[in-house]
ROSE-4610 file (N, C-alpha, C; in Angstrom, 1 decimal, always signed):
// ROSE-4610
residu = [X/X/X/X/X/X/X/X/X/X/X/X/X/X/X/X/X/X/X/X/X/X/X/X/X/X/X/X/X/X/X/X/X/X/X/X/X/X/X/X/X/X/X/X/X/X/X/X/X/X/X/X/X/X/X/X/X/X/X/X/X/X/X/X/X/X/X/X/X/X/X/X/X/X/X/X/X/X/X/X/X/X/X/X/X/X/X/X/X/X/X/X/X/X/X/X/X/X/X/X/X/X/X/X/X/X/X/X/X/X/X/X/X/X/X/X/X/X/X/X/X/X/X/X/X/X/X/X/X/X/X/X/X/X/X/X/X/X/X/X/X/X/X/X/X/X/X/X/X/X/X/X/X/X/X/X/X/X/X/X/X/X/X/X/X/X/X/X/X/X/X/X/X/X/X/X/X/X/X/X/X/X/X/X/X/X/X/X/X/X/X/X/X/X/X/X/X/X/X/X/X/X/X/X/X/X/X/X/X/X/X/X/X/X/X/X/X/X/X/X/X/X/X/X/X/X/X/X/X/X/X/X/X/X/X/X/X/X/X/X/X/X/X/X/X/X/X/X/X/X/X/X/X/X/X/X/X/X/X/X/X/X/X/X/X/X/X/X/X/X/X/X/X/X/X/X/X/X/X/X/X/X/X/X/X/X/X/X/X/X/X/X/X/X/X/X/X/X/X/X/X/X/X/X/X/X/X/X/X/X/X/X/X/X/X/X/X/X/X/X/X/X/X/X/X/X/X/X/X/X/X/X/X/X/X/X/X/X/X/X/X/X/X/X/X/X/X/X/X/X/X/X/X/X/X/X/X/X/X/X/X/X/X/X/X/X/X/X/X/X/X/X/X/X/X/X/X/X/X/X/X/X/X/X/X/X/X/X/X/X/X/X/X/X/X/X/X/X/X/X/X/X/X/X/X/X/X/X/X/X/X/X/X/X/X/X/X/X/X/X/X/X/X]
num = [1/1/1/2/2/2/3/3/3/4/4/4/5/5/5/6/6/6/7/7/7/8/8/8/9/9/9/10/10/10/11/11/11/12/12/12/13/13/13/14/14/14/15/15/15/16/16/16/17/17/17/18/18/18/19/19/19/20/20/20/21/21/21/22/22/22/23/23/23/24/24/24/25/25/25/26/26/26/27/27/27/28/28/28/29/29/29/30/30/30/31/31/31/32/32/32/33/33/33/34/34/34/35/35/35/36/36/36/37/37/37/38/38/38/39/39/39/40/40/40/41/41/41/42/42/42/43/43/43/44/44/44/45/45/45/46/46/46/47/47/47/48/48/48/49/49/49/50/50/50/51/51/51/52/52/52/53/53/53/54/54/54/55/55/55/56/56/56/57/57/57/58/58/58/59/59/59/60/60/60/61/61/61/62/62/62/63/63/63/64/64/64/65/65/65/66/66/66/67/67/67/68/68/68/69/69/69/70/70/70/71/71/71/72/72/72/73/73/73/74/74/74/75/75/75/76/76/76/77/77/77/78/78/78/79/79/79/80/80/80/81/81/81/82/82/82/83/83/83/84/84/84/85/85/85/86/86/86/87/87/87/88/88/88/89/89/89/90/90/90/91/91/91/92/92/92/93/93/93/94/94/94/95/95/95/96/96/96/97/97/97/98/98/98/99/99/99/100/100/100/101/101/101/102/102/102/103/103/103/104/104/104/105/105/105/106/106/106/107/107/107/108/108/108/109/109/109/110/110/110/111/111/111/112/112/112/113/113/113/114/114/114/115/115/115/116/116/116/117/117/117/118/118/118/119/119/119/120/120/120/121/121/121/122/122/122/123/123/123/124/124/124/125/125/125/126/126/126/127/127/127/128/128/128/129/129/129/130/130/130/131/131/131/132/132/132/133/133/133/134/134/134/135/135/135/136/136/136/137/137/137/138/138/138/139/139/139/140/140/140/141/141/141]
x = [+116.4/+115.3/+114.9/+113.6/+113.2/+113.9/+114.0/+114.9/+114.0/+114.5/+114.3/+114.8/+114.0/+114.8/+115.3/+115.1/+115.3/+116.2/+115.8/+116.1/+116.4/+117.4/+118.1/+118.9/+118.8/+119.0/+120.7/+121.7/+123.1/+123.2/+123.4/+123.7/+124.8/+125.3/+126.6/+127.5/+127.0/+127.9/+128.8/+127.6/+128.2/+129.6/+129.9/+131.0/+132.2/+133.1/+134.4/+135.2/+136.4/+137.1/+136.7/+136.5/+136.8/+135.0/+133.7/+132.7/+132.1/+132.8/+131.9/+131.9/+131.0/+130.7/+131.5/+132.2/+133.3/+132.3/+133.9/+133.6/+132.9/+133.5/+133.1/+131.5/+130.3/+129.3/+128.9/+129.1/+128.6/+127.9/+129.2/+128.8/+127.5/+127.3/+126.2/+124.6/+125.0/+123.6/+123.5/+124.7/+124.1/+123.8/+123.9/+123.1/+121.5/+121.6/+120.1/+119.3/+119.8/+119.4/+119.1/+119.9/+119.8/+118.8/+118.7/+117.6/+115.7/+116.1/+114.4/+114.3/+115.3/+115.0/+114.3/+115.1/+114.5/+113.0/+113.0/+111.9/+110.2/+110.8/+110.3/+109.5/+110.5/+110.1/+109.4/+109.1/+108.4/+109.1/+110.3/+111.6/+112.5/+112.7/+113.2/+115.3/+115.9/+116.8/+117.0/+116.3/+115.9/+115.8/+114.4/+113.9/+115.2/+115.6/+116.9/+117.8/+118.1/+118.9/+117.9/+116.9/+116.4/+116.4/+116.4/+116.3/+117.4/+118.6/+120.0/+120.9/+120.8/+121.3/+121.6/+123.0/+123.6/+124.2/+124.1/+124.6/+125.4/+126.7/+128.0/+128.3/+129.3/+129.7/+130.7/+131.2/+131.9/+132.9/+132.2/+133.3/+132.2/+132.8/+131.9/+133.0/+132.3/+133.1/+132.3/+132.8/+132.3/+133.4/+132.6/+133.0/+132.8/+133.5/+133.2/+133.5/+132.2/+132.5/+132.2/+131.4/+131.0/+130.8/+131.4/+131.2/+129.5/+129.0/+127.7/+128.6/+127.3/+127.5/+126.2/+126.7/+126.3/+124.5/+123.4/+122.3/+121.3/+122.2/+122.2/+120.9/+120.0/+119.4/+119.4/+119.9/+120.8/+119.4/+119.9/+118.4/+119.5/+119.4/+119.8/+119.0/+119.5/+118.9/+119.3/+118.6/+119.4/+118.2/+119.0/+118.3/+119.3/+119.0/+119.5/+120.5/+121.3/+121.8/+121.9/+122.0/+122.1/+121.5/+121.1/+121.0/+121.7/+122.8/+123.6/+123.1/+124.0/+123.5/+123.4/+124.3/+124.9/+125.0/+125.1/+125.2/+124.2/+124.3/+123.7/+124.0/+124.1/+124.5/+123.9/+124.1/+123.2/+123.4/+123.4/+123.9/+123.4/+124.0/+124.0/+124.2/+123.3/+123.8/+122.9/+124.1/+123.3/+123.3/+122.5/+121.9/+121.7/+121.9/+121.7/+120.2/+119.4/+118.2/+117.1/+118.2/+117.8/+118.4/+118.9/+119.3/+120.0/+119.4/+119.5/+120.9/+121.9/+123.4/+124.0/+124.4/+124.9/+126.1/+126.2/+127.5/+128.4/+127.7/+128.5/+127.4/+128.2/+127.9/+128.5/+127.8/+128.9/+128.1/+128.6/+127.8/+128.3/+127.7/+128.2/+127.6/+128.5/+128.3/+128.2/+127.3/+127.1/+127.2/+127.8/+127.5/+126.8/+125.5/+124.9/+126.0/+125.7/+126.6/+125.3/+125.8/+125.2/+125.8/+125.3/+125.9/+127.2/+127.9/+129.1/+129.8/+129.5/+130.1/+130.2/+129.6/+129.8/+128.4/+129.4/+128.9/+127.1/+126.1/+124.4/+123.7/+122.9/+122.3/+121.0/+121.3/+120.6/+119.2/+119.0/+117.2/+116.0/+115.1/+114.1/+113.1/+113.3/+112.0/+112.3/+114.3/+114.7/+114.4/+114.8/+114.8/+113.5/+112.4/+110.8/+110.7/+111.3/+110.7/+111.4/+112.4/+113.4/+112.4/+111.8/+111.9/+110.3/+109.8/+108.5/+108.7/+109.7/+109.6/+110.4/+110.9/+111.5/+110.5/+109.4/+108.5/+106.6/+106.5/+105.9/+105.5/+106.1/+105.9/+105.3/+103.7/+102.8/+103.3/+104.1/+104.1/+105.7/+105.9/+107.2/+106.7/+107.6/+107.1/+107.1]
y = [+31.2/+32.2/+32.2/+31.9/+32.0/+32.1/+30.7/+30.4/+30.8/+31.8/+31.8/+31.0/+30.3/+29.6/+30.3/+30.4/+30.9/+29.8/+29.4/+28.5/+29.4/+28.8/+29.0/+28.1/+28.0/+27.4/+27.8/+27.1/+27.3/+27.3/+28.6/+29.0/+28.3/+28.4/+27.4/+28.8/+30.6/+31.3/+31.3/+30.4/+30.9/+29.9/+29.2/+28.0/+28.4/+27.8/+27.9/+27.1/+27.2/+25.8/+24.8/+24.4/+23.2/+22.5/+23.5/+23.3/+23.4/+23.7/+24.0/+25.3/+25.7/+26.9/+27.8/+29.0/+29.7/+30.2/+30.2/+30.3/+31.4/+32.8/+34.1/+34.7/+33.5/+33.2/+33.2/+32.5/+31.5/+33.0/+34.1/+35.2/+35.9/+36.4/+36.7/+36.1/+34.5/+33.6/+34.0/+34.9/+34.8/+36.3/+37.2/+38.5/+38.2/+37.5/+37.3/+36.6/+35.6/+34.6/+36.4/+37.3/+38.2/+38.9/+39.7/+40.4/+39.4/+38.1/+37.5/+37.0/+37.3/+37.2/+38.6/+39.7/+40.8/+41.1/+40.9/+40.8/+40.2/+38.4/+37.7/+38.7/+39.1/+40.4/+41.2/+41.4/+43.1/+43.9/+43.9/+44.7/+45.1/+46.1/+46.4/+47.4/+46.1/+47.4/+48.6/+48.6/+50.0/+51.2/+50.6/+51.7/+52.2/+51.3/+51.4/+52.3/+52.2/+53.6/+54.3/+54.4/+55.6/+56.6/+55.7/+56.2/+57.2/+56.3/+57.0/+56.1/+54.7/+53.7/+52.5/+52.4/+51.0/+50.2/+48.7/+48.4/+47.1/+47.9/+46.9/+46.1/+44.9/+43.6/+44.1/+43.3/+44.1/+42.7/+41.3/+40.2/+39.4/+38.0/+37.1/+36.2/+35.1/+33.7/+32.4/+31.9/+30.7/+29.5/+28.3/+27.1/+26.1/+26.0/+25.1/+23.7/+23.1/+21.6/+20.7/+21.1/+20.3/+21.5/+21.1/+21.9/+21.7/+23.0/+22.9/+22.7/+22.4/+22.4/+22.7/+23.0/+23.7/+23.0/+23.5/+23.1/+22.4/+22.8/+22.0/+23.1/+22.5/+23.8/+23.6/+25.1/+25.7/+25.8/+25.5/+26.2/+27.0/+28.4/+29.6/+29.2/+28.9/+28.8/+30.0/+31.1/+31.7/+32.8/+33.2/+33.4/+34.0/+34.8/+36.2/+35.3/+35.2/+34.9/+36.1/+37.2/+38.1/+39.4/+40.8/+41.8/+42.7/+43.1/+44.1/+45.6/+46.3/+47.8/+48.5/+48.0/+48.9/+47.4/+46.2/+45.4/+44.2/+43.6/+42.2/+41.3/+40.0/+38.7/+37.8/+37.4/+36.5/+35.1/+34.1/+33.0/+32.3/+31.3/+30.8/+29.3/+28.6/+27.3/+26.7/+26.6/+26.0/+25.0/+24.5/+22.9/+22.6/+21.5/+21.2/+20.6/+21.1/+20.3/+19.4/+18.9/+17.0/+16.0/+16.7/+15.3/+16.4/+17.3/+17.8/+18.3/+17.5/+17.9/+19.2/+19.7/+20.9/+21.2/+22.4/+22.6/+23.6/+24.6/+25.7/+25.9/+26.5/+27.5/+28.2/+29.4/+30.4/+31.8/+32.9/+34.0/+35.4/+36.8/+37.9/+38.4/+39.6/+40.6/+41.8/+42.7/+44.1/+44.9/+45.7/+47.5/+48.1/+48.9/+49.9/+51.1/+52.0/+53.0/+54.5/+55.4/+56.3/+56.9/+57.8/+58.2/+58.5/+59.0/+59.2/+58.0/+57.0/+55.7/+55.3/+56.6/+56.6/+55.7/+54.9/+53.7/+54.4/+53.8/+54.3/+53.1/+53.4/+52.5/+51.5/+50.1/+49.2/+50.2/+49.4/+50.7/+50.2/+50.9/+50.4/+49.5/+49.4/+48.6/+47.4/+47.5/+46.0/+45.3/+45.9/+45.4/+45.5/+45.7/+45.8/+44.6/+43.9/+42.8/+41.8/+42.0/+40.7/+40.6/+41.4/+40.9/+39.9/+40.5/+40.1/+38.7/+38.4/+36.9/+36.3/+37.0/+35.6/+35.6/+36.7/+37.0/+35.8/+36.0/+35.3/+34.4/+33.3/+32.3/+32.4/+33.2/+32.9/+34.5/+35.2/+36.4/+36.3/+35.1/+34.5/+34.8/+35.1/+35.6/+34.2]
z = [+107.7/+107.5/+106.0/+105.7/+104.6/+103.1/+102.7/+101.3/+100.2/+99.1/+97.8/+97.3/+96.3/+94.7/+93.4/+92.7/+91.7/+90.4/+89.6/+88.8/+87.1/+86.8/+85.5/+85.2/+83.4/+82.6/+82.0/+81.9/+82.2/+79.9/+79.8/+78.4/+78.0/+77.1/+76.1/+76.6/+76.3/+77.1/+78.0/+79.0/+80.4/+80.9/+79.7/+79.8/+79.1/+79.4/+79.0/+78.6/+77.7/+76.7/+77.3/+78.5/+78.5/+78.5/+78.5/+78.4/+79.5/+80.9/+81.6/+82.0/+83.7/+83.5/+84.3/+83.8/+83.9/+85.3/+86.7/+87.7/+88.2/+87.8/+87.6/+87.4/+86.2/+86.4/+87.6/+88.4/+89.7/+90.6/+90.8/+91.6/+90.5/+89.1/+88.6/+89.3/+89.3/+90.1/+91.2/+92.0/+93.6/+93.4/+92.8/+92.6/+92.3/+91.0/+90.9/+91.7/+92.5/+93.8/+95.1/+95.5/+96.7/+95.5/+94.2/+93.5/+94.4/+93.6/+93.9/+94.9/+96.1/+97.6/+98.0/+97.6/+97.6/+97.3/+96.1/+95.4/+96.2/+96.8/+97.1/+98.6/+99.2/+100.3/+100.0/+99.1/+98.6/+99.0/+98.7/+98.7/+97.1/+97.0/+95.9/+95.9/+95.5/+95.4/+94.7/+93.8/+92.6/+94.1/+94.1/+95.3/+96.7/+96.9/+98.2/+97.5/+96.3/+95.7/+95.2/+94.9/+95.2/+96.0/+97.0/+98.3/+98.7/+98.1/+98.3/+99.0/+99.3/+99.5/+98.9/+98.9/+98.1/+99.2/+98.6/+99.0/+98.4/+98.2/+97.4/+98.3/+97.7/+98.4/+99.1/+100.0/+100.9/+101.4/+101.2/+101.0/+100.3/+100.1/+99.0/+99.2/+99.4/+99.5/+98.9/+97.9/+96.8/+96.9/+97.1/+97.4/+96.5/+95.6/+94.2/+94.7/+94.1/+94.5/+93.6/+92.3/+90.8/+90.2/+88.8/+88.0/+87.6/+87.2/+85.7/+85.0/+83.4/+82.2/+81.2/+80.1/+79.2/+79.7/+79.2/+79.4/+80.9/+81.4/+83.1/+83.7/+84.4/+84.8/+86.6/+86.7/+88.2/+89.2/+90.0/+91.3/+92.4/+92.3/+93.0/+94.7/+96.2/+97.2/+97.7/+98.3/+98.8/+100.5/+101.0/+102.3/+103.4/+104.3/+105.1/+106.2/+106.3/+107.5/+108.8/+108.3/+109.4/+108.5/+109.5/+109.4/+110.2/+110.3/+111.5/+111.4/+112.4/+112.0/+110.7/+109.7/+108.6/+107.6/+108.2/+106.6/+107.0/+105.6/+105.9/+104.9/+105.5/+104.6/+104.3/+103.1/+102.3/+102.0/+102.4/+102.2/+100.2/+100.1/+98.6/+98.1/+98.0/+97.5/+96.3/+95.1/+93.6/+93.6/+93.3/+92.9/+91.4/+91.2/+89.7/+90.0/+89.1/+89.6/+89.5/+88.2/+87.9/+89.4/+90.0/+90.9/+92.6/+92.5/+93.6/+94.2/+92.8/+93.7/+94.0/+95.3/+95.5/+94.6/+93.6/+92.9/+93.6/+93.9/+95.1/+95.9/+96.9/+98.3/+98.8/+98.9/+99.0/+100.2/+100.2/+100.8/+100.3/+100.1/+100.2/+101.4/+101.7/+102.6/+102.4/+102.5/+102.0/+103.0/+102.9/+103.6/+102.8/+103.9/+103.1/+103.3/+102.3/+102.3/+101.3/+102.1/+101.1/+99.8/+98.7/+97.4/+97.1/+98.4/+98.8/+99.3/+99.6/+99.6/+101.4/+102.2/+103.6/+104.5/+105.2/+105.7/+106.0/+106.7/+106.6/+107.4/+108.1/+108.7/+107.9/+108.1/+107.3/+107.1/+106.3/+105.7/+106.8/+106.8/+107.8/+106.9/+105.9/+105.3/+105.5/+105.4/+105.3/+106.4/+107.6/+109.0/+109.3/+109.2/+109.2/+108.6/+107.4/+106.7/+107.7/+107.6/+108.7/+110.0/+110.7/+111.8/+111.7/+110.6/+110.0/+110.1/+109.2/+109.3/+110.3/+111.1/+112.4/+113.2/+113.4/+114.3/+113.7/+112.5/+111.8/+110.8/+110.3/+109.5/+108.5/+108.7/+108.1/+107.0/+107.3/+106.4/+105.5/+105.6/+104.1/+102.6/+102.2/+100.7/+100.3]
């Protein structure tokens, strides 16, 4: 279901003694990969906690298979595998993108939860845009 890109440029920061890029990074890319998926929806998480809904990771699994390196520039794939009553998950795979090779793949899983942390039913805007696109093609961000 409808893949976002999102491409970035791998800082001399984001690496470690031995030059490449400290693993811990990797989950930062798959936030900003689920932000410009959002985004790409005309969906905003700002607004979802406005609203009074968050929604924290709730598991996250990353599959390292090539390191980056300093200067390397990332392409973020990322796209819904599911919407349930109360969560939804996001799939993840970085590409280096001089040569297309996959370096991870991975996924999080979210619970919405309200201000108090108590579980809440997925939001309606979200599930309104989901069914948008399994139902229509032509309305993909």
């Amino acid at each position: 279901m409808n893949v976002v890109r999102s491409r970035y440029r791998i800082l001399y920061g984001d690496t470690d003694a031995m030059g490449i890029v400290y693993y811990a990074n990797y989950l930062k890319w798959f936030e900003m990969g689920r932000n410009e998926w959002l985004r790409a929806q005309g969906l905003s998480y700002r607004e979802m906690e406005r609203d009074g809904t968050h929604a924290p990771v709730s598991q996250v699994y990353c599959r390292f298979r090539i390191p980056a390196r300093f200067d390397d520039v990332i392409v973020v794939e990322t796209q819904v595998e599911y919407v349930r009553r109360a969560s939804i998950k996001f799939t993840y795979r970085i590409l280096r993108e001089t040569d297309g090779e996959e370096l991870v793949r991975g996924y999080t899983v979210h619970a919405f939860v309200d201000g108090n942390g108590r579980i809440v039913r997925t939001p309606r805007r979200i599930l309104e845009r989901i069914r948008q696109l399994q139902e229509d093609p032509k309305s993909r961000g």
